[in-house]
DRENZATOR-392664 format. One record per residue (C-alpha): residue number from 1; residue in three letters; x, y, z. Coordinates in Angstrom, 2 decimals, decimal comma. Each point is the difference from the previous one (the first is absolute). Layout:
BEGIN
+-------+------+---------+---------+---------+
! torba ! dopa !       X !       Y !       Z !
+-------+------+---------+---------+---------+
!   NUM !  ALA !       X !       Y !       Z !
...
+-------+------+---------+---------+---------+
//
This chain:
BEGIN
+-------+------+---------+---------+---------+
! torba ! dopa !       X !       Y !       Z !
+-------+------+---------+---------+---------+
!     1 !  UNK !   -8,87 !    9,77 !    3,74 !
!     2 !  UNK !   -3,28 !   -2,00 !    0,69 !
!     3 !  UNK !   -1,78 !   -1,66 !   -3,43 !
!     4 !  UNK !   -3,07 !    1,52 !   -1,22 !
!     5 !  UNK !   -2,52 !   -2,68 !    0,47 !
!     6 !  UNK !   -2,12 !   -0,35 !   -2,73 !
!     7 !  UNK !   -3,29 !   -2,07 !   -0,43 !
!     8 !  UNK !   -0,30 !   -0,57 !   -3,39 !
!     9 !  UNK !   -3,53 !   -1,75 !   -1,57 !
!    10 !  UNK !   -1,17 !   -1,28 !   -3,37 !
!    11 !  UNK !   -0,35 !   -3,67 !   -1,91 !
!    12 !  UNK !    1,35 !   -2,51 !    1,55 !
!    13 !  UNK !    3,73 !   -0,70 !   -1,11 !
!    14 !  UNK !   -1,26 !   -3,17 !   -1,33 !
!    15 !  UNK !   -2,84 !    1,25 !   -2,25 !
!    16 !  UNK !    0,91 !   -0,09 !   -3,88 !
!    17 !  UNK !    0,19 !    3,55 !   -1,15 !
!    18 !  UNK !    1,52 !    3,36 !   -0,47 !
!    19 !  UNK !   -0,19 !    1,23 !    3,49 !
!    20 !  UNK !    1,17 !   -3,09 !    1,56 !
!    21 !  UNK !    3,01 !    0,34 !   -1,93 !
!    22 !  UNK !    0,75 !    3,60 !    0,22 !
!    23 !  UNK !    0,07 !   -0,71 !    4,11 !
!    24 !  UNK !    2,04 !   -2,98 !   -0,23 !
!    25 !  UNK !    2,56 !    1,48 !   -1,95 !
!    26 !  UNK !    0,04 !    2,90 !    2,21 !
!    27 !  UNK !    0,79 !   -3,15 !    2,54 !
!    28 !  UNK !    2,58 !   -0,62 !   -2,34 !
!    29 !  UNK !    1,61 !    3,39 !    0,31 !
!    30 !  UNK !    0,37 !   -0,34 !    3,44 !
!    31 !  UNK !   -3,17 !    2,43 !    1,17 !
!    32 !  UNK !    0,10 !   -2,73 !    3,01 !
!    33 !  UNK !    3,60 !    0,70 !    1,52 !
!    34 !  UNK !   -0,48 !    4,07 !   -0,61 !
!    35 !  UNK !   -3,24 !    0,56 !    1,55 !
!    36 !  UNK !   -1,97 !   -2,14 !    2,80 !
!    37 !  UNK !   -2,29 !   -1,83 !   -2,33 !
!    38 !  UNK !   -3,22 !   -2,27 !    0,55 !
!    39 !  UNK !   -1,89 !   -0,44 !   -2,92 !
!    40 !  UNK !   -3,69 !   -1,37 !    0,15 !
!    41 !  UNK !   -1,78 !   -1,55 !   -2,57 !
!    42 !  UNK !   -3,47 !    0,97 !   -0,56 !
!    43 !  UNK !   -0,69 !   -2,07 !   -2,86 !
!    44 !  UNK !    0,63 !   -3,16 !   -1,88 !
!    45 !  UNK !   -0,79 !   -2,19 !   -2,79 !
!    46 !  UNK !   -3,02 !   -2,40 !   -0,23 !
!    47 !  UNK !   -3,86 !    0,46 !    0,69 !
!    48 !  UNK !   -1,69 !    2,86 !    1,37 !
!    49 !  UNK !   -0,51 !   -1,70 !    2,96 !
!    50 !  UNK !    3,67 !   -0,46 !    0,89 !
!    51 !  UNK !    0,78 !    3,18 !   -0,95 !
!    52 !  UNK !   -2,40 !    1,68 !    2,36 !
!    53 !  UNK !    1,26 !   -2,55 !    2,63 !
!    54 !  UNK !    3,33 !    1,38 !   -0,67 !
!    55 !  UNK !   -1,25 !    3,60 !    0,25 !
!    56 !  UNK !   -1,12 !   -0,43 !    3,43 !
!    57 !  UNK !    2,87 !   -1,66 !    1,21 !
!    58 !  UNK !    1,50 !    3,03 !   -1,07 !
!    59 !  UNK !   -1,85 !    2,25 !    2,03 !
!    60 !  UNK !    0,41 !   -1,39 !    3,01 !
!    61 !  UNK !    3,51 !   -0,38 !   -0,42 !
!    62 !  UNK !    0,57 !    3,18 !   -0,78 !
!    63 !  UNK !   -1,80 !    1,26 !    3,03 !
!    64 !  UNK !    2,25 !   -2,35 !    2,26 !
!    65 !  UNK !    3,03 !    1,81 !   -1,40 !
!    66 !  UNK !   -0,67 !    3,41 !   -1,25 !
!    67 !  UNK !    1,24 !    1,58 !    3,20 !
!    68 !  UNK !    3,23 !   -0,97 !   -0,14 !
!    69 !  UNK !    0,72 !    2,13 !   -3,45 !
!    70 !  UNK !    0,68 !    2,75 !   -0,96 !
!    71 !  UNK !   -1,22 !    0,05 !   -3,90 !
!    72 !  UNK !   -2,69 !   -1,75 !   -2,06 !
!    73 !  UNK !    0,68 !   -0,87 !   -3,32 !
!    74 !  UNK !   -2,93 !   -1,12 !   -2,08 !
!    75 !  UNK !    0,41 !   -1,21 !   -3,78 !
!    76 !  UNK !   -3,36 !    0,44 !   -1,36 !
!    77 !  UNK !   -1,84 !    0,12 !   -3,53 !
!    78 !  UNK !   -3,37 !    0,46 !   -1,65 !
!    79 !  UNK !   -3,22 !   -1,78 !    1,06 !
!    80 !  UNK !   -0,19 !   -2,60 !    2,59 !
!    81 !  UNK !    3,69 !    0,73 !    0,84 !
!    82 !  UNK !   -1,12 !    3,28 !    1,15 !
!    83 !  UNK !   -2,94 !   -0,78 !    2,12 !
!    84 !  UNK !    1,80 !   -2,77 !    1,91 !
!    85 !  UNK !    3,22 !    2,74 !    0,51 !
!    86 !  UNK !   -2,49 !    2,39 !    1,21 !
!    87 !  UNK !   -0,52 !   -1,93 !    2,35 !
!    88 !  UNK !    3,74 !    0,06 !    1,91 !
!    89 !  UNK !    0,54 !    3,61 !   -1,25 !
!    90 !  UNK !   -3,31 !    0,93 !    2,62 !
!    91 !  UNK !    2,19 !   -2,22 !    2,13 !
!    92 !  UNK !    3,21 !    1,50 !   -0,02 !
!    93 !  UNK !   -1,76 !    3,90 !    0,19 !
!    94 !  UNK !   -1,55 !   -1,23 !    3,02 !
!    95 !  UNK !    3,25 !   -1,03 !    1,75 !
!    96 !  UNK !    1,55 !    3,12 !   -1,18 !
!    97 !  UNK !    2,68 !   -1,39 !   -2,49 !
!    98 !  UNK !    1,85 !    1,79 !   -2,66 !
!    99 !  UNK !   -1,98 !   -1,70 !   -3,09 !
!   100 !  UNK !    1,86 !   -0,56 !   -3,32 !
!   101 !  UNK !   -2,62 !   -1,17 !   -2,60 !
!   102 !  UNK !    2,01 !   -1,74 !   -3,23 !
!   103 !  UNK !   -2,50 !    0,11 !   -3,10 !
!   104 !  UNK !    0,29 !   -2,55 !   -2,65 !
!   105 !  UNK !   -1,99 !   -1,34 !   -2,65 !
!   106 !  UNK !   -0,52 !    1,92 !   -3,58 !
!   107 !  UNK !   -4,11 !    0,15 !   -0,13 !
!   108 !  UNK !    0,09 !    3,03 !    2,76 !
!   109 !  UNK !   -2,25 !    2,12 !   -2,47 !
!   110 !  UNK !   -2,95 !   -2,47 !    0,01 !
!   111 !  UNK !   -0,09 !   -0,23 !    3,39 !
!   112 !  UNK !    1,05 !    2,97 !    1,43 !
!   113 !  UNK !   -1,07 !    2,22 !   -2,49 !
!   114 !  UNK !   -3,37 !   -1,63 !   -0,87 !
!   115 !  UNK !   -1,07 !   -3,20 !    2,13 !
!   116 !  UNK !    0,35 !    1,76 !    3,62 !
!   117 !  UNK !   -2,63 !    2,42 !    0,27 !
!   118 !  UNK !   -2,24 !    1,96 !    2,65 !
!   119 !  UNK !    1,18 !   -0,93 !    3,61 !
!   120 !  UNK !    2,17 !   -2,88 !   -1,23 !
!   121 !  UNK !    2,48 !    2,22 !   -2,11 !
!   122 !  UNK !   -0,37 !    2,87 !    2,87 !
!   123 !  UNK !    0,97 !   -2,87 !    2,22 !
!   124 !  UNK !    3,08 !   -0,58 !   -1,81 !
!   125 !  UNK !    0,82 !    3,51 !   -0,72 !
!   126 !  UNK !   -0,01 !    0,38 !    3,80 !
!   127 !  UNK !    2,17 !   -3,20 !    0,64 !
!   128 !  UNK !    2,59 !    0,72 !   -2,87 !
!   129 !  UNK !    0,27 !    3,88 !    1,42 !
!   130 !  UNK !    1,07 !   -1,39 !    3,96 !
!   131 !  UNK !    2,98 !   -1,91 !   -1,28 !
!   132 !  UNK !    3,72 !    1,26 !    0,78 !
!   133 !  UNK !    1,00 !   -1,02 !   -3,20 !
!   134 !  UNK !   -1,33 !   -1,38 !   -3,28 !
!   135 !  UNK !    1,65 !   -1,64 !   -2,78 !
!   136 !  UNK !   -0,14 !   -0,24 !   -3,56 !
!   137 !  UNK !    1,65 !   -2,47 !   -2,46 !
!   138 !  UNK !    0,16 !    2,91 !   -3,08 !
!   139 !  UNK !   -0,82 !    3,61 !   -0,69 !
!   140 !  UNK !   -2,88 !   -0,67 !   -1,60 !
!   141 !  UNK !   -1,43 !   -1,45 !    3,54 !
!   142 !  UNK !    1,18 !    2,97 !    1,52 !
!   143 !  UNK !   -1,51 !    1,96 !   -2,22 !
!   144 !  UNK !   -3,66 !   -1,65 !    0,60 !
!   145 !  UNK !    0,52 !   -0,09 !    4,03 !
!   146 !  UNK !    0,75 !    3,62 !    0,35 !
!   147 !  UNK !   -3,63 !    0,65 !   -0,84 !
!   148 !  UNK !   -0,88 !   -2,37 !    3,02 !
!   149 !  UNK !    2,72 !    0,63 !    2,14 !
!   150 !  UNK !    0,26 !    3,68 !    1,81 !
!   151 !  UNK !    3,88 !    0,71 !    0,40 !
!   152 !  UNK !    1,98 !   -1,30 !   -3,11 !
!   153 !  UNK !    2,70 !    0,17 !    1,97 !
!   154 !  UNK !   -1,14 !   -3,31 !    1,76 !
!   155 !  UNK !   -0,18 !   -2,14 !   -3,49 !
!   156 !  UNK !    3,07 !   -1,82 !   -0,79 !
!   157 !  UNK !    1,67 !   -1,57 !   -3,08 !
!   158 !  UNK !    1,73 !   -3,52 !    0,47 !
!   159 !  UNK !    0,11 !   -1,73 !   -2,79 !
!   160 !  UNK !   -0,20 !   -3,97 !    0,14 !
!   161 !  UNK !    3,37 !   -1,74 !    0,23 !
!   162 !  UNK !    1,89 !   -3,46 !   -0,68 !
!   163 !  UNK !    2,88 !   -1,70 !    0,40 !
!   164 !  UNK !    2,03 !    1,45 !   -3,27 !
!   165 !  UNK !    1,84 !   -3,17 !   -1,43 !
!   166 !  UNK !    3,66 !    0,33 !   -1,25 !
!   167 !  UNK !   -0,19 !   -1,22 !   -3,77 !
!   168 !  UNK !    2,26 !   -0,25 !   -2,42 !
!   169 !  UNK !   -2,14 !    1,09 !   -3,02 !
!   170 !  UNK !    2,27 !   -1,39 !   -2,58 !
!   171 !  UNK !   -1,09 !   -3,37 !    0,84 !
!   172 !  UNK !   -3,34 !    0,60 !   -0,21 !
!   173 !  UNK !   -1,67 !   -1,41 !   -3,01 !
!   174 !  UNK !   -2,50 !    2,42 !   -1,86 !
!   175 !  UNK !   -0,52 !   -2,71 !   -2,85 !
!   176 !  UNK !   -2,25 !   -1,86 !    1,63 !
!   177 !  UNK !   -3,71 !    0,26 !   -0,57 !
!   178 !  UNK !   -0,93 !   -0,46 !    3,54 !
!   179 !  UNK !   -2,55 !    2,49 !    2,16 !
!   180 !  UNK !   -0,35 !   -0,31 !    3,08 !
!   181 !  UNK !   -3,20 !    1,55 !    2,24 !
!   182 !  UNK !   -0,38 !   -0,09 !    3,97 !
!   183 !  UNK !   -3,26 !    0,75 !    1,71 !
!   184 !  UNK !   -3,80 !   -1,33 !    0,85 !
!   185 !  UNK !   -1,60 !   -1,68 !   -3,04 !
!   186 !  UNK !   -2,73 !    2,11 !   -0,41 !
!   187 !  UNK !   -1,88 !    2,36 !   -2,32 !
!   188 !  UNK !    1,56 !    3,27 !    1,78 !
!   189 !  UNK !    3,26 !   -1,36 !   -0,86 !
!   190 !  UNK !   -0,17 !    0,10 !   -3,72 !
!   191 !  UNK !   -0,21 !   -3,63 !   -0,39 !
!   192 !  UNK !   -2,35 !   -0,11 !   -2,47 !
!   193 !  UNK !    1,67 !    2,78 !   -2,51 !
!   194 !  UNK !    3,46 !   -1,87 !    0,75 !
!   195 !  UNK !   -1,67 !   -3,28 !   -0,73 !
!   196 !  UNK !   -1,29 !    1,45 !   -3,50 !
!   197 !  UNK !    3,72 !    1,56 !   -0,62 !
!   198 !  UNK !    1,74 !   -3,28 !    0,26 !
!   199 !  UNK !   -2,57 !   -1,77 !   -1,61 !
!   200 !  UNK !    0,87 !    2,31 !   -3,04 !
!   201 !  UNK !    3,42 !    0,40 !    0,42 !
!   202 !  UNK !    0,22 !   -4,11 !   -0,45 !
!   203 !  UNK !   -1,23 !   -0,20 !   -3,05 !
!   204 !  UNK !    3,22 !    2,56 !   -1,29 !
!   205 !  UNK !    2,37 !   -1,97 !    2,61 !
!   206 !  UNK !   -0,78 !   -3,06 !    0,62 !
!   207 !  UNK !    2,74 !   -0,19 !    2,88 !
!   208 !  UNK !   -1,22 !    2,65 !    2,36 !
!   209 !  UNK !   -0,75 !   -0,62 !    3,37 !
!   210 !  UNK !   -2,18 !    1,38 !    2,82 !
!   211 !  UNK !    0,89 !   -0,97 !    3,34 !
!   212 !  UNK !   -2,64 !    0,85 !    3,00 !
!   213 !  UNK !    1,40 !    0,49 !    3,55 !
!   214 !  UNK !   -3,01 !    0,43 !    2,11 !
!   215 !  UNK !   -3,63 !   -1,56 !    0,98 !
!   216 !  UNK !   -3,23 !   -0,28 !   -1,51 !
!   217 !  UNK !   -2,24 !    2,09 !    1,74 !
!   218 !  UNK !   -1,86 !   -0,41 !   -2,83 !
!   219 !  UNK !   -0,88 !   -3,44 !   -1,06 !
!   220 !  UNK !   -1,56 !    0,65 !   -3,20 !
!   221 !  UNK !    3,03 !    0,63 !   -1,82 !
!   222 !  UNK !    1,55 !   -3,33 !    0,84 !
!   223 !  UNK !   -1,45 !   -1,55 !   -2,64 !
!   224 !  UNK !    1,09 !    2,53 !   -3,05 !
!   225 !  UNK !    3,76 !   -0,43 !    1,65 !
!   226 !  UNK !    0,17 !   -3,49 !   -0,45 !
!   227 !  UNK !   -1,56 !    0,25 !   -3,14 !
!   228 !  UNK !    3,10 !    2,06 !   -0,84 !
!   229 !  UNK !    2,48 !   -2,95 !    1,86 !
!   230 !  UNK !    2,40 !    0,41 !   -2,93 !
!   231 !  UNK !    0,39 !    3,78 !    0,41 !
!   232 !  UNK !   -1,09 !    0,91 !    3,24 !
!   233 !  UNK !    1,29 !   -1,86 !    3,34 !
!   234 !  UNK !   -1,60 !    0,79 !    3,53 !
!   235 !  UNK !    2,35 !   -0,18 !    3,05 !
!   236 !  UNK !   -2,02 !   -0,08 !    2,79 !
!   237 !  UNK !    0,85 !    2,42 !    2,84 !
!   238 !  UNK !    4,25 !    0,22 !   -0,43 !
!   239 !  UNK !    2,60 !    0,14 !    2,66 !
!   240 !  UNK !    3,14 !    2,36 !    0,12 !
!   241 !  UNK !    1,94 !   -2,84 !   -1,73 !
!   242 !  UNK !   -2,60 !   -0,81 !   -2,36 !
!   243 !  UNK !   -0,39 !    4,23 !   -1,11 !
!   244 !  UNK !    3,59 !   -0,16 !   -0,54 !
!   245 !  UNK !   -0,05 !   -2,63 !   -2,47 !
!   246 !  UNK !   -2,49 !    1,17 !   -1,83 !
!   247 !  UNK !    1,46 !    3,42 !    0,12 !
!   248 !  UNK !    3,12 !   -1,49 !   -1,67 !
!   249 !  UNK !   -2,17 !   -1,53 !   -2,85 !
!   250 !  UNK !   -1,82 !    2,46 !   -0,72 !
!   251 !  UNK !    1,18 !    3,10 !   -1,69 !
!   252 !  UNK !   -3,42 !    1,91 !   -0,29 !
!   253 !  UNK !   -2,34 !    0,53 !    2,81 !
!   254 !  UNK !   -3,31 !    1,43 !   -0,02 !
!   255 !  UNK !   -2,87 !    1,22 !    2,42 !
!   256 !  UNK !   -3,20 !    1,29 !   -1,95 !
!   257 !  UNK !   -2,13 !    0,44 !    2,98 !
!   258 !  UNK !   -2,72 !    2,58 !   -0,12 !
!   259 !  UNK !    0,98 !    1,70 !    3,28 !
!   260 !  UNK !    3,18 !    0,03 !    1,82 !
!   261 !  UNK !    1,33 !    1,97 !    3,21 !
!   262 !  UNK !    4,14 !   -0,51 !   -0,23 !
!   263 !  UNK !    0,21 !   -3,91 !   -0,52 !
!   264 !  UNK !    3,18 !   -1,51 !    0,51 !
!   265 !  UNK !    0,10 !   -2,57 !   -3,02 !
!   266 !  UNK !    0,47 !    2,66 !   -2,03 !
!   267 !  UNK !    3,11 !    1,66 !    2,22 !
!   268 !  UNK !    1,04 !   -3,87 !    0,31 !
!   269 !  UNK !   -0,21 !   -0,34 !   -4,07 !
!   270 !  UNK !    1,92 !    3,15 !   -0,33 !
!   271 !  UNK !    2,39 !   -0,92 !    2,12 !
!   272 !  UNK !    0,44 !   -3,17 !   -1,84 !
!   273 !  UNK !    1,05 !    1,99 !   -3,11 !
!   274 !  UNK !   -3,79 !   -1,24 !   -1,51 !
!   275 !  UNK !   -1,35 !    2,29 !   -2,87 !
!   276 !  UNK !   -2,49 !    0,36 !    1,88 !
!   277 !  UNK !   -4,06 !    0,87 !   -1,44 !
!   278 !  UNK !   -2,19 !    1,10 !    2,21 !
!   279 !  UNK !   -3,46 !    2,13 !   -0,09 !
!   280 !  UNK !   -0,30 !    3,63 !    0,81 !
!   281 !  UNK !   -2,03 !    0,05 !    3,29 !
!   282 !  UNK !    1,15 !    1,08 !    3,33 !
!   283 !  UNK !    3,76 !    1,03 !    0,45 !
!   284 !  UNK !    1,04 !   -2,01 !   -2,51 !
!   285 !  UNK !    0,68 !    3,07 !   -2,74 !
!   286 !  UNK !    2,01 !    1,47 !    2,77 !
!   287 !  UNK !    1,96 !   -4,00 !    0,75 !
!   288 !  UNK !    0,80 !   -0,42 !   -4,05 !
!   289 !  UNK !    1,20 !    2,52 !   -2,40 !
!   290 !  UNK !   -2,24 !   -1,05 !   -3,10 !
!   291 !  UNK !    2,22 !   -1,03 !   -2,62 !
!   292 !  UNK !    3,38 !    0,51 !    1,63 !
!   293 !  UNK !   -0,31 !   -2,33 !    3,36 !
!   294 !  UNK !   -2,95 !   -1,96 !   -0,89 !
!   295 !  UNK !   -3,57 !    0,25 !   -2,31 !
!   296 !  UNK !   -3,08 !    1,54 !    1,46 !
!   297 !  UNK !   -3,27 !   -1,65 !   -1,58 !
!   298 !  UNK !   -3,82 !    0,95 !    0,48 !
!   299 !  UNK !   -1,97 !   -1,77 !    2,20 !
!   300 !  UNK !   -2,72 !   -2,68 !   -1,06 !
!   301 !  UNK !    2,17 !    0,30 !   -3,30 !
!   302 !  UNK !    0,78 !   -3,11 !   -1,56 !
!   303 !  UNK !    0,82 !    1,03 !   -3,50 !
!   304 !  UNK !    2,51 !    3,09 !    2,08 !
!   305 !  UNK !    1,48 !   -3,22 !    1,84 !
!   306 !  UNK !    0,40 !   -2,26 !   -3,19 !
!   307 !  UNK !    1,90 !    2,84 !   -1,61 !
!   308 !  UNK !    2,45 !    0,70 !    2,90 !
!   309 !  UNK !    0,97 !   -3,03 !    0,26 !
!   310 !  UNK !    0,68 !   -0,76 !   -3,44 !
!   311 !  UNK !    2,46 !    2,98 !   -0,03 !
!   312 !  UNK !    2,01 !   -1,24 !    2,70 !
!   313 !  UNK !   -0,28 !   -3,69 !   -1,25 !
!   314 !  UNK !    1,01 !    0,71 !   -3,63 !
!   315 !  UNK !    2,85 !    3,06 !    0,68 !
!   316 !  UNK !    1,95 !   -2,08 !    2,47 !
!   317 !  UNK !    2,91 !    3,04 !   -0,02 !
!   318 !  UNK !   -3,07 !    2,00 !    1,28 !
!   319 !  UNK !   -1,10 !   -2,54 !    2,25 !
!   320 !  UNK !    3,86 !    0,34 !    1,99 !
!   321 !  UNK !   -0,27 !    3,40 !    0,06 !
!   322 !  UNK !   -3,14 !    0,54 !    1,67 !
!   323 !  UNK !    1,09 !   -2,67 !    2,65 !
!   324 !  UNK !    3,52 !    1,61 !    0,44 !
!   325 !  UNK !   -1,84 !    3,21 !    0,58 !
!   326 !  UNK !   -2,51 !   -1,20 !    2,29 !
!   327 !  UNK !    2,83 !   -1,93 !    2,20 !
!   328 !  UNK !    1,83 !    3,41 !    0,05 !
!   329 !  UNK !   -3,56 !    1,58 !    1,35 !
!   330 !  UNK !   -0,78 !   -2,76 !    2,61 !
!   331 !  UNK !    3,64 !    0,62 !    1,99 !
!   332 !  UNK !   -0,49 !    3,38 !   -0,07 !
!   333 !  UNK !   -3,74 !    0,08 !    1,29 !
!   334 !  UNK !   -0,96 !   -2,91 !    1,50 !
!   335 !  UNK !    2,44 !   -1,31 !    2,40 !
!   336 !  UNK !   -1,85 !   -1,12 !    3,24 !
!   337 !  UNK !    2,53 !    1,59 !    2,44 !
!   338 !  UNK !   -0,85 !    3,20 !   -0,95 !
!   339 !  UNK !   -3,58 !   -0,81 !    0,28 !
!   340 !  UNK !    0,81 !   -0,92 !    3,53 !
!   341 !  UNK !    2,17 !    2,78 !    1,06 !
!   342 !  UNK !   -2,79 !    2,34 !   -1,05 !
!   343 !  UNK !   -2,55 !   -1,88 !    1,98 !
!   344 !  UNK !    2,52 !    0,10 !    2,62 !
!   345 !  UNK !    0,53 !    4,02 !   -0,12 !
!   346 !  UNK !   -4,37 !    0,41 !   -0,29 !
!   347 !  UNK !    0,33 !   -1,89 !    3,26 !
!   348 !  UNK !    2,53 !    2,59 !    1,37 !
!   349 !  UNK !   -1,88 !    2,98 !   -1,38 !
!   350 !  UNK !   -3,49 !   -0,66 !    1,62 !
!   351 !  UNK !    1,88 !   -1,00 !    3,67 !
!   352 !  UNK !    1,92 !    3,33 !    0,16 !
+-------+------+---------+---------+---------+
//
């Protein structure tokens, strides 16, 4: 039986983020040997100029290939993700392609629900409503989309996946004081409300430690983490290796962004048995099961964060459980095969 050849588009498998790593997983999984795959990428890191250079190179290389497939897979988000995909979705309509749009990103309400207006959001309402397929990371998206979207039926929910590691939990050790948070340095990310936590929480125990895997898109905050140099060490951008060190170290992780789609440090903490704290936005009531696989805190909360993290740091019994729990929750839900072999089947479904 003949592959199903599938052009699949989004960041470039380089670029330092969530959907980057969501495709190369999928990579990982084998998506490549089960389906014809070429993936473009339509964006990548650095200044606007390169990125738009990268956009057009796009473009034209998707027009020199379109024809030979038989499905267009685009990964796009909010904002300037979306008007650059619009782009190739007008492009694969035109050629007559089955269309699979693949929405990430957590701030959909701002923009969709309040930025795009007049002929821009009718625009997109139109786009959205000529895919084949459309999917969602939770129920919650789902929910939103099927006011956009005519025909629930075409709005799928896949769930991001990893790469579940086989751990021995008994050898983990919950009584260290180490935390450990992976993302962009910036204000959306909670940095400055984790920054205050730690800041507070050393002054109770002087040994704990924040270690941040990720870049400063922000610059400004450089200077109150090295002011905090005896609590608070910044990684840089990590590796595989280098996230499974700290993983190992650190008993505790934590993501207090402000918005979130489905990221995958918190599905990688959980599946590193972390207690894992992380703010109620997005899917991520419906990825942690406050109090039993991980803490939920409020947003822009720094006193909410302080205190959740004190729990888990001073009840280290507690601390174990909630990781146990959350490893338990991570093999059952977020195991990247099954993410594929439902891509896989959406493939199958639209083709028939």
């Amino acid at each position: 039986m003949a592959k199903i050849k599938v052009l699949m588009l989004g960041p470039a498998r380089t670029v330092k983020g969530g959907v980057s790593s969501v495709v190369n997983n999928l990579y990982n999984a084998g998506i490549d040997r089960e389906v014809e795959l070429k993936y473009i990428g339509t964006m990548v890191d650095g200044s606007k100029l390169r990125k738009l250079l990268q956009a057009a190179k796009a473009y034209f290389q998707v027009l020199s290939c379109i024809d030979r497939y038989d499905i267009v897979h685009i990964h796009v988000s909010a904002d300037a993700s979306y008007f650059r995909k619009s782009f190739f979705m007008k492009i694969a309509l035109r050629h007559h392609k089955k269309l699979v749009l693949h929405q990430h990103g957590g701030d959909i309400d701002r923009f969709y629900g309040h930025d795009l207006t007049g002929s821009a959001h009718d625009k997109m309402v139109s786009l959205f409503n000529r895919c084949d397929a459309f999917i969602v990371l939770a129920p919650n998206f789902k929910e939103f989309f099927k006011h956009i979207i005519v025909g629930e039926k075409k709005i799928s929910v896949i769930g991001n996946g990893i790469s579940i590691p086989d751990l021995d939990l008994d050898h983990k050790d919950y009584s260290k004081r180490n935390i450990l948070f992976l993302g962009r340095i910036c204000k959306d990310k909670g940095i400055s409300e984790l920054l205050n936590a730690i800041e507070r929480l050393s002054k109770e125990y002087p040994d704990v430690h924040l270690y941040i895997g990720g870049f400063y898109e922000d610059e400004s905050f450089r200077s109150r983490i090295e002011s905090l140099s005896e609590n608070v060490t910044a990684c840089g951008w990590i590796d595989t290796r280098s996230k499974e060190e700290l993983f190992a170290k650190c008993p505790i992780f934590v993501l207090p962004s402000y918005y979130e789609g489905m990221p995958l440090s918190v599905a990688e903490g959980m599946a590193h048995g972390c207690a894992t704290i992380a703010s109620k936005v997005g899917s991520l009531d419906q990825m942690i099961d406050d109090g039993r696989t991980g803490l939920l805190v409020r947003p822009k909360d720094s006193d909410d964060l302080y205190n959740a993290l004190k729990k888990v740091i001073e009840d280290t019994d507690y601390q174990k459980a909630l990781g146990r729990a959350a490893y338990s929750f991570a093999k059952d839900n977020y195991d990247i095969t099954k993410m594929k072999d439902n891509i896989i089947e959406i493939y199958k479904d639209i083709l028939r």
